[in-house]
C-alpha positions as CSV (number, residue, x, y, z in Angstrom):
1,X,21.3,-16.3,-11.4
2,X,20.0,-15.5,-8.2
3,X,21.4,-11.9,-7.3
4,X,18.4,-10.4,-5.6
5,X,17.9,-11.1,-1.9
6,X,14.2,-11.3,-0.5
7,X,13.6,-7.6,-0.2
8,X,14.3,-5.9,3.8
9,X,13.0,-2.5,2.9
10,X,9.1,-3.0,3.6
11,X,9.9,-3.8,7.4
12,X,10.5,-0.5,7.5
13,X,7.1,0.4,6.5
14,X,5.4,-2.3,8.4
15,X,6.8,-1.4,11.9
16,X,5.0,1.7,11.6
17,X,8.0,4.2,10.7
18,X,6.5,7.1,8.3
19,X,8.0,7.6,5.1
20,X,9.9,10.5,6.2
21,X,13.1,10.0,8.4
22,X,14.0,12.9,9.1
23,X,16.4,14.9,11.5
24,X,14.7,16.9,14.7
25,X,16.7,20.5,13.5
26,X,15.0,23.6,13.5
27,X,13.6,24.3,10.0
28,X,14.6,27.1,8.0
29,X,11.7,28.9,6.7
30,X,11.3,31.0,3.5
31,X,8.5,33.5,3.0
32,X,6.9,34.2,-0.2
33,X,6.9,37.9,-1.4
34,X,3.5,39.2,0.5
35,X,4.1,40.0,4.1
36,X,-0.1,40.2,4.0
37,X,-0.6,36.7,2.8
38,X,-2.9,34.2,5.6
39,X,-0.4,32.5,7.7
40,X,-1.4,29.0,9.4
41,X,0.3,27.8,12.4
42,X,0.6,23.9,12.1
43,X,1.0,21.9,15.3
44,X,-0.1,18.0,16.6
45,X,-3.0,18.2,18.8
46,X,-4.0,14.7,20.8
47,X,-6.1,13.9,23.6
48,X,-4.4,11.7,26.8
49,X,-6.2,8.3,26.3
50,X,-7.1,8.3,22.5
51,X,-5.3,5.8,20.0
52,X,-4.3,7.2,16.6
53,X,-4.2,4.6,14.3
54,X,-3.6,4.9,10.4
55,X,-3.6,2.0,7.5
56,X,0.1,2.0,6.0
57,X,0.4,0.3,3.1
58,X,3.7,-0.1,0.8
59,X,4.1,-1.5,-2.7
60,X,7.9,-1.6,-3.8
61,X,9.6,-3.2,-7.6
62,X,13.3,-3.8,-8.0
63,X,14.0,-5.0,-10.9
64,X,18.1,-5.8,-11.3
65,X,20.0,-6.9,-14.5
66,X,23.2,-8.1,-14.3
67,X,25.4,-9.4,-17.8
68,X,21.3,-9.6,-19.5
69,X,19.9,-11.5,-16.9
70,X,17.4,-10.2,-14.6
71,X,15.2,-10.4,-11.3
72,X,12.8,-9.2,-9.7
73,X,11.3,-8.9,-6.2
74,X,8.2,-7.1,-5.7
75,X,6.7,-6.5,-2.2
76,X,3.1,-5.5,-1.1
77,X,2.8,-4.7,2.6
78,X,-0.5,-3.4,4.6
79,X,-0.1,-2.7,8.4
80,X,-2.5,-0.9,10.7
81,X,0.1,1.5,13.2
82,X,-1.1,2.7,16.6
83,X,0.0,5.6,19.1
84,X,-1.5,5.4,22.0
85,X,-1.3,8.6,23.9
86,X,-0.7,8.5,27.9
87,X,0.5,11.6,28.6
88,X,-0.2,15.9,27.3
89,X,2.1,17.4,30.0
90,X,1.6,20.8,31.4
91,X,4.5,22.1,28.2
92,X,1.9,20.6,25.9
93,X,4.7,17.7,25.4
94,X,2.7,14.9,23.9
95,X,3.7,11.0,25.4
96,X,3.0,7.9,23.4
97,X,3.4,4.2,22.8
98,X,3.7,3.1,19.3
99,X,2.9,-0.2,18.1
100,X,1.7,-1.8,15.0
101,X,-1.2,-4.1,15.6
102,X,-1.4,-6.1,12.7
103,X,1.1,-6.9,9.8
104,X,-0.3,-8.6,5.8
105,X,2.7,-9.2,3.7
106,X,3.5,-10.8,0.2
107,X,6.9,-10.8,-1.5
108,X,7.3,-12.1,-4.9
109,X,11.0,-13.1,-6.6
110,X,11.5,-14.1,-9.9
111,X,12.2,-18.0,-9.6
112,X,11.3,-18.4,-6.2
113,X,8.3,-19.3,-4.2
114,X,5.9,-16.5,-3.6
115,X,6.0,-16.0,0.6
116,X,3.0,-14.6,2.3
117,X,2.8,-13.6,5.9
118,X,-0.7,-12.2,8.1
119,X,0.0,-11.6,11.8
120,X,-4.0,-12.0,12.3
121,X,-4.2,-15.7,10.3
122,X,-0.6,-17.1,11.0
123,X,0.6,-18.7,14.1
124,X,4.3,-18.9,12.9
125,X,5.8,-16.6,10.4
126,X,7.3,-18.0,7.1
127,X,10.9,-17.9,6.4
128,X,11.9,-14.4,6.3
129,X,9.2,-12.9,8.5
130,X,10.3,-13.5,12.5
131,X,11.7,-10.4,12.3
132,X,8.5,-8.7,11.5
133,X,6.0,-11.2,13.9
134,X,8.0,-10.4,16.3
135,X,7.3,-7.0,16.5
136,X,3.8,-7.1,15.6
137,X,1.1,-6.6,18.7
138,X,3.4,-5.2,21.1
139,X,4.8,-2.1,22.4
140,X,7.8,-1.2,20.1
141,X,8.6,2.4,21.6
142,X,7.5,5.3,23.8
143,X,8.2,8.3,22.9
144,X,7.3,11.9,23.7
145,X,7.3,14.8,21.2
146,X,6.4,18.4,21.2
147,X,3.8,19.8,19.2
148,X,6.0,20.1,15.9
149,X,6.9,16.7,15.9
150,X,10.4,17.1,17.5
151,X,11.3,13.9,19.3
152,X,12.7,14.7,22.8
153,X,12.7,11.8,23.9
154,X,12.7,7.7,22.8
155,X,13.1,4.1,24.9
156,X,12.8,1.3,22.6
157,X,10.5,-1.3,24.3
158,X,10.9,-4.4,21.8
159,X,14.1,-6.4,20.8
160,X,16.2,-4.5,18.0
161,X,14.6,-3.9,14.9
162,X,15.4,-2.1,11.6
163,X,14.1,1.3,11.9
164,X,15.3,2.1,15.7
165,X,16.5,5.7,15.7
166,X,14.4,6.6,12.7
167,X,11.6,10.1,12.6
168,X,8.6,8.7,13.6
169,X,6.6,12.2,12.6
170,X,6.2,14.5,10.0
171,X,8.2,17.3,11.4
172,X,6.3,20.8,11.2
173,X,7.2,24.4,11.2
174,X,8.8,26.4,14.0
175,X,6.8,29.5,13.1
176,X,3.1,29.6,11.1
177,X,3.5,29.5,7.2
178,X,1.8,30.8,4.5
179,X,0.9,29.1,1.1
180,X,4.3,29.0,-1.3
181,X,6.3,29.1,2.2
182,X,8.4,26.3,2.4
183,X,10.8,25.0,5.2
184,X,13.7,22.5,5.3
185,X,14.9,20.1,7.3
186,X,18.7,18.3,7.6
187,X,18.8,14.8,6.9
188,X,22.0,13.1,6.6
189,X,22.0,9.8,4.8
190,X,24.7,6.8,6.2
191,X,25.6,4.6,3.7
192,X,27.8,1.6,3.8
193,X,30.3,0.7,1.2
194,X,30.9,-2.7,0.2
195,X,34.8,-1.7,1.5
196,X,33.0,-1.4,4.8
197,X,33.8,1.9,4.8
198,X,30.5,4.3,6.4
199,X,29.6,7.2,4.3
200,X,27.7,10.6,5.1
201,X,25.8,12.1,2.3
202,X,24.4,15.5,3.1
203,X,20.7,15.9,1.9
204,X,17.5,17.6,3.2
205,X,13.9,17.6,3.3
206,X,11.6,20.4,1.6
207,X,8.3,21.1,2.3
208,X,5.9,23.5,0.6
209,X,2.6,24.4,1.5
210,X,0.8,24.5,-1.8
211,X,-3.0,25.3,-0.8
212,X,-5.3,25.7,2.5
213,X,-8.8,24.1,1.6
214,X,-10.9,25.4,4.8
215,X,-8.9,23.5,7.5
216,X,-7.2,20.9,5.3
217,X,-3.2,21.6,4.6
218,X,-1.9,20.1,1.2
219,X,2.2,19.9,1.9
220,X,4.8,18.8,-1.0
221,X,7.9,17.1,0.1
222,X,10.8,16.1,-1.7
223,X,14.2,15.3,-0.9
224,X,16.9,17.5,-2.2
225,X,20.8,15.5,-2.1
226,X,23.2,18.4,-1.2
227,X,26.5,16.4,-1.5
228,X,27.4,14.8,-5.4
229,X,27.0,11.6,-5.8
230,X,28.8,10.0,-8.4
231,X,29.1,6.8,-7.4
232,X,26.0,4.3,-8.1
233,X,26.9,2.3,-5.3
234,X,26.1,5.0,-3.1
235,X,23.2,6.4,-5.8
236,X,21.9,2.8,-5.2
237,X,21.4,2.9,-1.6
238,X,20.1,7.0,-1.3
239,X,17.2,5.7,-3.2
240,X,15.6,3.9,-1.1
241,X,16.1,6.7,1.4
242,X,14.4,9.7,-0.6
243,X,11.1,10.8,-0.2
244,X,9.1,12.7,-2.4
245,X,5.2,13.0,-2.5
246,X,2.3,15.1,-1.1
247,X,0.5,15.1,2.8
248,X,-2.6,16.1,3.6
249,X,-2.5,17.5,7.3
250,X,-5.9,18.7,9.2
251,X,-5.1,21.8,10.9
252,X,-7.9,21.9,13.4
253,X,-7.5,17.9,14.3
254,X,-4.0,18.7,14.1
255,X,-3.0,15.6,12.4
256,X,-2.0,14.0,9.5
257,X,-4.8,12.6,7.3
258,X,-3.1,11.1,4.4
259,X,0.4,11.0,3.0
260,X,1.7,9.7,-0.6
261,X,5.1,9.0,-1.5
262,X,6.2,8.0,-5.0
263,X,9.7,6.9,-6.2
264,X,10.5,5.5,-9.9
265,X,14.2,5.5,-10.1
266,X,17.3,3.9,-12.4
267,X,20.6,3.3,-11.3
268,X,23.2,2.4,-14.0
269,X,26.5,0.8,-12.8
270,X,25.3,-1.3,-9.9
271,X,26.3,-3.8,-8.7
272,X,28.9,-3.9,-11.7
273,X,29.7,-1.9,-14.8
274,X,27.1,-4.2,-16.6
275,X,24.1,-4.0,-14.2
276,X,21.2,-1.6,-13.5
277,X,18.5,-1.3,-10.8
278,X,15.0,0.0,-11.3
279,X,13.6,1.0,-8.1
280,X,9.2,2.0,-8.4
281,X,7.8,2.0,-5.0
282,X,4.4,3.7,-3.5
283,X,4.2,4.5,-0.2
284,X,0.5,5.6,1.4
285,X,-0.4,6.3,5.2
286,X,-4.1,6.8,5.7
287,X,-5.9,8.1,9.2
288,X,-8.6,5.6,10.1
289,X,-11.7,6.9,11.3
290,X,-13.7,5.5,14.1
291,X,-15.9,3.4,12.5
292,X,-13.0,2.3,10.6
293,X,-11.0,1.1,13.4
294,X,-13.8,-0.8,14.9
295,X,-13.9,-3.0,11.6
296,X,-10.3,-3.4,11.3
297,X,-10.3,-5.1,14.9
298,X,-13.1,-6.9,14.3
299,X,-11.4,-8.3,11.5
300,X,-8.9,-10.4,13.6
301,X,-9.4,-13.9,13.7
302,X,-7.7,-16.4,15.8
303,X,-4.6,-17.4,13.9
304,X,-3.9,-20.4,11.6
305,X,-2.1,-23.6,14.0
């Protein structure tokens, strides 16, 4: 029974959107109890010229049963993500291109042909990967931000893609924080019935700043669902939209080293009375250093006719 399409999700991940889409609010800010604790002001810092480039990579399960029988689809993804910064502008508004310059995919389904895809080896994408070639090693969208991470402004540059409209930073505090602060941010979930009918589902995103280690952050995030779900059609769907984990932020560099985001998740009930989904996923972005980027482009052969 062949009930689990080749898994969508991971372009997500491999177009370079972080694992956090969240709204562009203001944050609400708690304080803990000591008005005398150290408070640290976190803000992005670039340079006009440099390229910031990180190594994403994304491992996702679904495993489905339906009336006993069940499939699986497992994805691995690894994509190196690039913002090249043109612009600081005299209000410290920060103006880049991002792109993703190189894509390695595998997906795996349970009684189908493993698929493999690598943008550096591969002259034509396999079956379920134009999407993804197409958008790989070329401008996807410039954008301009202010030093929290607030997008003010976005023109995509590439055809449509899934993703478009989606946070492309980890969105910081309006004032400084100190450790046990946290602050939230909106971050209303559409979700589409198979009715057709669109549904909003109120949630938002927590952050807590659990320790300073000279100038190295540690932040927890976790998704909080503000309106009831009952229904696991919905439940099924919100999943794959929560995000809970840790980030590792450099204050002085101002910019985010390392994030990890874990999810290992049932849903009973979907799609039918007699089903379940088990969703386990790992998402990881990682800065690369200098050195590190220099081997990663050397790295690129010419692609596979």
């Amino acid at each position: 029974m062949d009930f689990l399409r080749r898994p969508c999700w991971p372009l997500l991940i491999v177009l370079g959107v972080v694992g956090l889409p969240l709204s562009a609010s203001s944050a609400e800010t708690v304080k803990p109890d000591s008005p005398t604790a150290k408070r640290y002001e976190l803000r992005y810092k670039f340079k006009p010229g440099e390229t910031h480039r990180t190594k994403v990579l994304h491992q996702a399960t679904i495993r489905t049963t339906i009336d006993g029988t069940s499939q699986t689809a497992a994805t691995v993804s690894t994509s190196i993500k690039a913002w090249k910064i043109e612009d600081i502008d005299s209000d410290g508004r920060i103006h880049f291109v991002h792109s993703v310059e190189h894509v390695k995919m595998r997906n795996e389904v349970t009684g189908r042909e493993d698929a493999h895809y690598d943008s550096r080896i591969d002259a034509s994408p396999p079956s379920g990967f134009e999407d993804v070639a197409k958008r790989v090693g070329v401008p996807l969208t410039r954008v301009t931000i202010d030093d929290r991470g607030t997008i003010l402004k976005r023109a995509e540059l590439a055809a449509p893609g899934p993703g478009q409209g989606t946070q492309l930073t980890l969105p910081l505090p309006k004032e400084s924080v100190a450790v046990g602060e946290t602050w939230t941010f909106p971050n209303d979930m559409r979700v589409r019935l198979r009715s057709g009918e669109i549904k909003n589902i109120k949630s938002q995103q927590k952050f807590t700043l659990q320790s300073v280690d000279g100038d190295i952050a540690d932040i927890k995030v976790e998704t909080q669902i503000l309106t009831p779900v009952r229904d696991p059609e919905i439940e099924a769907q919100i999943i794959e939209q929560e995000t809970n984990g840790t980030i590792r932020f450099d204050i002085a560099a101002g910019r985010l080293l390392r994030q990890q985001i874990d999810l290992d998740r049932s849903v009973v009930g979907y799609p039918n009375a007699k089903s379940s989904m088990h969703y386990r996923t790992r998402f990881t972005e990682e800065l690369l250093k200098s050195d590190e980027r220099t081997a990663e482009r050397e790295k690129s052969p010419r692609p596979k006719k």
